[in-house]
C-alpha positions, 0 to 999 in steps of 0.5 A, spaced: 347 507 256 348 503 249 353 507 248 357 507 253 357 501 256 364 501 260 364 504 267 372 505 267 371 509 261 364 513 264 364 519 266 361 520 273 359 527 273 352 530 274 351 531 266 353 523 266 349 521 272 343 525 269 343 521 262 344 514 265 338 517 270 334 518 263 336 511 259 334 508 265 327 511 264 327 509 257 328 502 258 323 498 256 321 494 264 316 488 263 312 485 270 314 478 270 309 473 272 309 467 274 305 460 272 300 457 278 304 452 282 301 445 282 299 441 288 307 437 288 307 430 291 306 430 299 313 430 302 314 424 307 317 426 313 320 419 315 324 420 307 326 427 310 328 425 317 332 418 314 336 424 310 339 427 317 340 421 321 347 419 319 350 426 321 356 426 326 354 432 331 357 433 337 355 432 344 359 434 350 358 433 357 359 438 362 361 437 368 362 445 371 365 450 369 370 456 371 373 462 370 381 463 371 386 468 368 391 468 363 396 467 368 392 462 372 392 458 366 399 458 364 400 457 372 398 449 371 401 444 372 400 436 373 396 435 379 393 442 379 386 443 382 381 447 379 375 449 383 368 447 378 362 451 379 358 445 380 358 441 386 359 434 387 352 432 388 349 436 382 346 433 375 352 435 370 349 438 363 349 434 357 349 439 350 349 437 343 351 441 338 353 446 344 346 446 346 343 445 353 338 437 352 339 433 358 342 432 365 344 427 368 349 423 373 356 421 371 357 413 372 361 408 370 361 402 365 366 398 365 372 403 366 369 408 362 365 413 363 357 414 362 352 419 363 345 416 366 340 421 363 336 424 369 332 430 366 330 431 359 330 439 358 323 443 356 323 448 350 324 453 356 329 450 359 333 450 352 332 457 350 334 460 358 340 455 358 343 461 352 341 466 355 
């Protein structure tokens, strides 16, 4: 292959082929070893958390959901009711970063909207909530 180091210009014929084959077997192919890894420093769980606890993510309250078709959708206008997969009396779902956490109960404060937390989801009630 020294030779001809240049792939474009290369011919890719069997007798080609068959003589890259052999300069490969006559390189010379060392094991690399690698030093022994030392203890390091202890890393610091709290350090690593502090790294994290400025980031924006998104959380999302979800009232309900529905299906509509195209035409459905492009049907709406101002005042246009969408029947919701939830009732009124049932907990709505709080997601971060689209991910199922919390339930709770739409309130108001001071003209705002809130969301009381009711229920905190287990592991398992997080991994059936993708499903």
């Amino acid at each position: 292959m020294a030779e001809n180091q240049s792939f474009p210009d290369t011919e890719w014929n069997a007798a080609g082929v068959a003589r890259a084959g052999a300069d490969l077997a006559a390189a010379a192919v060392q094991a690399v070893t690698f030093g022994q890894l030392g203890a390091g420093e202890q890393g610091d769980g709290k350090r690593n958390l502090d790294l994290l606890l400025d980031i924006d993510i998104p959380i999302t309250v979800e009232v309900g959901r529905a299906q509509m078709t195209l035409d459905e959708v492009l049907r709406l206008v101002p005042g246009s009711v969408i029947a919701l997969d939830k009732k009124a009396e049932e907990p709505v779902d709080l997601r971060v970063n689209g991910k199922l956490v919390a339930r709770g109960e739409i309130v108001l404060v001071d003209d705002f909207y809130g969301l009381r937390i009711t229920q905190i989801v287990d592991r398992a009630g997080r991994i059936a909530s993708l499903r």
